[in-house]
C-alpha angles and dihedrals in degrees: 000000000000108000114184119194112220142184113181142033106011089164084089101057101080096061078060101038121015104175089047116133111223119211105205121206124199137188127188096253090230090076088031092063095048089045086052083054102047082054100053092249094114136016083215156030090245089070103025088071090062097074085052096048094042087049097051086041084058083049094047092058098036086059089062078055104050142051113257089236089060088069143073131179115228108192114195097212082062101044099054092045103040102017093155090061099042097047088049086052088054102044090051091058107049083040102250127130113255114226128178086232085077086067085060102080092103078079097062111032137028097268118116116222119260107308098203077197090073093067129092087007086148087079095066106021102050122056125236078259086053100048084041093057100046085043091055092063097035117027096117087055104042092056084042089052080040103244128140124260115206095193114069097185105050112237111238106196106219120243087279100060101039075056094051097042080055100057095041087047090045095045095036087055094048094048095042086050095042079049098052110024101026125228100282093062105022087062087033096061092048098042089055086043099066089026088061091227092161103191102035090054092048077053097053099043094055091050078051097048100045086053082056095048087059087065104053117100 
């Protein structure tokens, strides 16, 4: 069984493998854009909602190119607080045998078991600023994913504070990749980059990406 993890336009895998089953995981956005921020991909919650919102309008037209049986809904809510029933789902649907051995993986990497804590964070760690402003982007999408939206007039932020959203998310980003990577490869990356210097840019990713890996659990 060949199994690919994937983040962006799966709208593409069926011209590859179109008989493929697709395991959809979903998180409520609100904890998806604080989580964008704790990595660095985002200075707030604003733009941290877009990589959720990019990533379920790839679901959305993967879904006109597939059969309804080739996919499955993982919600992570579900999965941290009632990990035995969901694994079971999921084993049934790709036509393996569950076993509570699968649960045992804590044993043998570095990964802790479900934490139900980790769900609905979003209720205690962002403000009602904070909710308002994620709600404002992605309202429609979060009643179609059925979750609740505590706002029921979306909150549209005025020319100065998109601008100033920009800036913080601009300025939050710089200072996260001059942090991590230091100056020499964050602007390197980016300078081969518009230069088109091919080689020297795939080089400087991967230095990038195993400075990354040092930071997964």
């Amino acid at each position: 069984m060949l199994a690919l993890n994937i983040h962006r336009h799966f709208e593409r895998i069926p011209y590859l493998f179109p008989n493929a089953k697709f395991v959809h995981l979903l998180r409520d956005p609100r904890d998806v854009a604080k989580s964008c921020m704790g990595m660095g991909w985002a200075g707030n919650v604003y733009f941290g909602v877009d990589l959720w919102m990019a990533t379920e309008q790839s679901w959305d037209l993967l879904t006109t190119k597939i059969k309804s049986e080739q996919v499955i809904t993982l919600r992570y809510e579900d999965i941290v607080t009632q990990p035995e029933a969901e694994l079971a789902r999921l084993c049934e649907f790709i036509g393996v045998s569950y076993a509570p051995s699968m649960l045992e993986y804590d044993n043998a990497s570095t990964y802790d078991k479900p934490d139900s804590s980790l769900a609905w964070q979003w209720r205690k760690k962002l403000t009602a600023k904070e909710v308002a402003l994620v709600e404002a982007k992605a309202h429609k999408l979060i009643s179609t994913r059925h979750y609740e939206v505590i706002n029921s007039t979306p909150y549209q932020p005025n020319a100065f504070e998109k601008l100033a959203l920009l800036v913080q998310n601009k300025w939050f980003k710089l200072k996260h990749g001059l942090q991590r990577y230091g100056f020499v490869l964050f602007f390197g990356e980016k300078l081969t980059k518009l230069l088109g210097l091919t080689t020297l840019h795939k080089q400087y990713i991967q230095d990038k990406n195993a400075i990354d890996i040092k930071h997964l659990k």
